[in-house]
C-alpha positions as a Python dict, from the first residue, in 0.01 Angstrom:
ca = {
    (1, 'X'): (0, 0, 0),
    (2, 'X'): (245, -227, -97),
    (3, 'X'): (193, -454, -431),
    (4, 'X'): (213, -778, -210),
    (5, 'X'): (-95, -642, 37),
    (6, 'X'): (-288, -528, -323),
    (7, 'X'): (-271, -885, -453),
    (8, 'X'): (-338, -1050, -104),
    (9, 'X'): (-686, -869, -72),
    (10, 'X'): (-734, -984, -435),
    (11, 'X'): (-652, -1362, -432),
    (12, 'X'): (-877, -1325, -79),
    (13, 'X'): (-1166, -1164, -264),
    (14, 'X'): (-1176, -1388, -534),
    (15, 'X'): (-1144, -1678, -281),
    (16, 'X'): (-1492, -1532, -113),
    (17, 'X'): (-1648, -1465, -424),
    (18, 'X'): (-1571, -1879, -559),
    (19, 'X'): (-1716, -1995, -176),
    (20, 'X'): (-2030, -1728, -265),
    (21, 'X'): (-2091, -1932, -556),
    (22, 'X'): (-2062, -2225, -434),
    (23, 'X'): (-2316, -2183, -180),
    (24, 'X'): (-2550, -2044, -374),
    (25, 'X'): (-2530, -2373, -652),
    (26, 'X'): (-2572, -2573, -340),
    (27, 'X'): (-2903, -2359, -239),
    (28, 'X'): (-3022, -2399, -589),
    (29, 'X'): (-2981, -2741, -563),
    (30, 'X'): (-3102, -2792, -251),
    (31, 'X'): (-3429, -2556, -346),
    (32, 'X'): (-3456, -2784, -687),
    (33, 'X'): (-3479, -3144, -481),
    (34, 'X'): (-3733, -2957, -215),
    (35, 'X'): (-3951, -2847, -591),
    (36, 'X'): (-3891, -3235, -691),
    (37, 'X'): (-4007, -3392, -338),
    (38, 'X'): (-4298, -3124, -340),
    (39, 'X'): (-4426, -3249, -695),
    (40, 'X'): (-4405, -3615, -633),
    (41, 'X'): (-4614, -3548, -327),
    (42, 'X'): (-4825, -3343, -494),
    (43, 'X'): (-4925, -3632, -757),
    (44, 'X'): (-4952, -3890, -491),
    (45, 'X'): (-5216, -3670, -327),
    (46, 'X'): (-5397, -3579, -693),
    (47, 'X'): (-5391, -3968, -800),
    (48, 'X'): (-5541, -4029, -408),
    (49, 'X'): (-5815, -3774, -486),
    (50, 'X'): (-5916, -3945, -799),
    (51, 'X'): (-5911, -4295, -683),
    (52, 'X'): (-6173, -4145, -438),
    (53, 'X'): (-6345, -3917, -625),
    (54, 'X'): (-6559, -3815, -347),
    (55, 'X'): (-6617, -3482, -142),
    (56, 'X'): (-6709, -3542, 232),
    (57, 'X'): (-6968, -3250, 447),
    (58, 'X'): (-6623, -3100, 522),
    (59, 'X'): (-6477, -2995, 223),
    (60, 'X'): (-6803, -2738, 252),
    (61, 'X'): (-6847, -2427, 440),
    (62, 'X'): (-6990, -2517, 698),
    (63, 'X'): (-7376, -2546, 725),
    (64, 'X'): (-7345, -2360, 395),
    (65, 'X'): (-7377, -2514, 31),
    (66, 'X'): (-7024, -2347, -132),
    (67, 'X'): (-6665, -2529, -118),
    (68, 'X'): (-6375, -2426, 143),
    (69, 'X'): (-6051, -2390, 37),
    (70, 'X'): (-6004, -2804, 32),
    (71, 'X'): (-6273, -2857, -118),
    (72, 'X'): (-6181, -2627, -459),
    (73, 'X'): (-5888, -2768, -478),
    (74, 'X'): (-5975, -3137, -471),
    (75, 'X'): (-6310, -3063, -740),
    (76, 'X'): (-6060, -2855, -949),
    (77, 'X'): (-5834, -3172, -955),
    (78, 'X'): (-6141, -3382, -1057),
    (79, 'X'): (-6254, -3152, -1322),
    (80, 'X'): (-5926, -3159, -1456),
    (81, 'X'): (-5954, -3560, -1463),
    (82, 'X'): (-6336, -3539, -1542),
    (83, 'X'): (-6228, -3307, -1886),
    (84, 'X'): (-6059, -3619, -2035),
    (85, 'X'): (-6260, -3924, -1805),
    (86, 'X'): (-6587, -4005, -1781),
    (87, 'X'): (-6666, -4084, -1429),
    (88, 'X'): (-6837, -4103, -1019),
    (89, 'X'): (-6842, -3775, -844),
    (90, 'X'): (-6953, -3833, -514),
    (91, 'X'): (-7113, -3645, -268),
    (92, 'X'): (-7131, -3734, 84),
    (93, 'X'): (-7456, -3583, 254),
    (94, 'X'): (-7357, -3645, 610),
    (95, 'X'): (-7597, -3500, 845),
    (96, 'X'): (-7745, -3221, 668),
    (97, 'X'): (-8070, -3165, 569),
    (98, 'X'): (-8205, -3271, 229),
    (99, 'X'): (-8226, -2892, 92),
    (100, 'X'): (-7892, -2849, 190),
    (101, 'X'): (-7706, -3194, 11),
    (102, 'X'): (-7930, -3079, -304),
    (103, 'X'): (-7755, -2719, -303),
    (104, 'X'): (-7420, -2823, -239),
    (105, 'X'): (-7456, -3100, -576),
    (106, 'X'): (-7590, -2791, -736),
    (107, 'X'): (-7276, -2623, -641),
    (108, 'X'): (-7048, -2911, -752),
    (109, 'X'): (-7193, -2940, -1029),
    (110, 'X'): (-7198, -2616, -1150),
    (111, 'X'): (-6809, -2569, -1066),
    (112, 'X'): (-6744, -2857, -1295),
    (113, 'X'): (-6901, -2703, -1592),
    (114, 'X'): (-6742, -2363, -1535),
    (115, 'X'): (-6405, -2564, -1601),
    (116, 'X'): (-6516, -2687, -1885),
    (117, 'X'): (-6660, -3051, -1768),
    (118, 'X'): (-6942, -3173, -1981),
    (119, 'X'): (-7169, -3344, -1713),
    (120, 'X'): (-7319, -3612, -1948),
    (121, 'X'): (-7003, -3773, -1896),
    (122, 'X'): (-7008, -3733, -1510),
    (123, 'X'): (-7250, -3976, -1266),
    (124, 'X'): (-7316, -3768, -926),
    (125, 'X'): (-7436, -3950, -609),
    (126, 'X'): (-7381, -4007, -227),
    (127, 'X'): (-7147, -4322, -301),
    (128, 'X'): (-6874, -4432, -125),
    (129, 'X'): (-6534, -4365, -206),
    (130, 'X'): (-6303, -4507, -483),
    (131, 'X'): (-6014, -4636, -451),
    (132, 'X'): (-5811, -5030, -458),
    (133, 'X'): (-5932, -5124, -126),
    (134, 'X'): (-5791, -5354, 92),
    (135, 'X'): (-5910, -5761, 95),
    (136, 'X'): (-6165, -5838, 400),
    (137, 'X'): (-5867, -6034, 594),
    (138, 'X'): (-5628, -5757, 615),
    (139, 'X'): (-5928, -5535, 762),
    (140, 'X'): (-6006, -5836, 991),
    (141, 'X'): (-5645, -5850, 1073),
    (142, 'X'): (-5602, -5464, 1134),
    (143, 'X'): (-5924, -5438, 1383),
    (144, 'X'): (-5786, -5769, 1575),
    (145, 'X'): (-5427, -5580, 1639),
    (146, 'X'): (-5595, -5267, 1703),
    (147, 'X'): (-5866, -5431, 1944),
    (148, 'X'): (-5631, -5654, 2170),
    (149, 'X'): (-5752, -5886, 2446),
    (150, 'X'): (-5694, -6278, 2368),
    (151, 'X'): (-6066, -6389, 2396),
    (152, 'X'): (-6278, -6094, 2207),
    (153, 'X'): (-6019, -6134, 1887),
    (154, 'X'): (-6171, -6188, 1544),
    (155, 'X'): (-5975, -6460, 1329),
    (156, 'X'): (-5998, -6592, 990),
    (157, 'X'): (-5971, -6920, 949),
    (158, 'X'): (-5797, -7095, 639),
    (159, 'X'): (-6115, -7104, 413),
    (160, 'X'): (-6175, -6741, 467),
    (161, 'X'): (-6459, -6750, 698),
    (162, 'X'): (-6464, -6520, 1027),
    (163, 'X'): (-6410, -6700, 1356),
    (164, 'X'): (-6447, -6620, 1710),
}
């Protein structure tokens, strides 16, 4: 082989090799902003589940008293709040049968302590959810876009009061 056809396949090589690179900086990059986008999500949906602090009949087995997959994860974010802030735990009964609600709170409860949650420090009913809210008007608002028809719309009037 001639020395011209030696340091061809060379320079070519190392030109494959620099584009290999390359890519793989750009995957790494790529990967990092998809780890970014994935944690900022993740936070919005931890601050959402402590703003609500409630567990509904589905984040149960169902008919049983013991947590599904959902439901661990949301009471293991709230125990982690809980640890450091007092606060509401909320447990919706639903439909179920007295025995049952009392056994899943049992349940709850006991999954708090075993992260370390001392329960003086946490209230346990069937509230309603947390959370900001939204002001009566916008609701009133919402349900007249969503309902339609000129004459069966809700309004509010200037002073706040509902109108038909």
């Amino acid at each position: 082989m001639k020395l011209a056809d030696v340091a061809t396949i060379c320079v070519v090589c190392g030109l494959l090799m620099g584009c290999e690179e390359r890519v793989s900086k750009q995957e790494a990059g790529r990967k990092l902003d998809t780890e970014l986008v994935n944690v900022l999500n993740n936070i919005g949906v931890e601050n959402a589940i402590i703003a609500q602090h409630t567990l509904y009949p589905y984040h149960f087995v169902q008919d049983g008293e013991t947590l599904n997959t959902l439901g661990d994860r949301d009471l293991g974010v709230l125990a982690r709040h809980f640890q450091e802030h007092p606060g509401t735990l909320n447990i919706r009964r639903g439909d179920v049968p007295d025995e049952l609600y009392d056994a899943r709170v049992t349940h709850a409860v006991e999954k708090l302590k075993q992260c370390g949650v001392k329960i003086d420090r946490v209230s346990v009913s069937d509230g309603v959810p947390g959370g900001t809210g939204m002001p009566s008007e916008r609701v009133v608002m919402i349900l007249d876009q969503n309902i339609g028809g000129d004459s069966a719309r809700t309004r509010t009037g200037g002073n706040g009061r509902i109108t038909r």
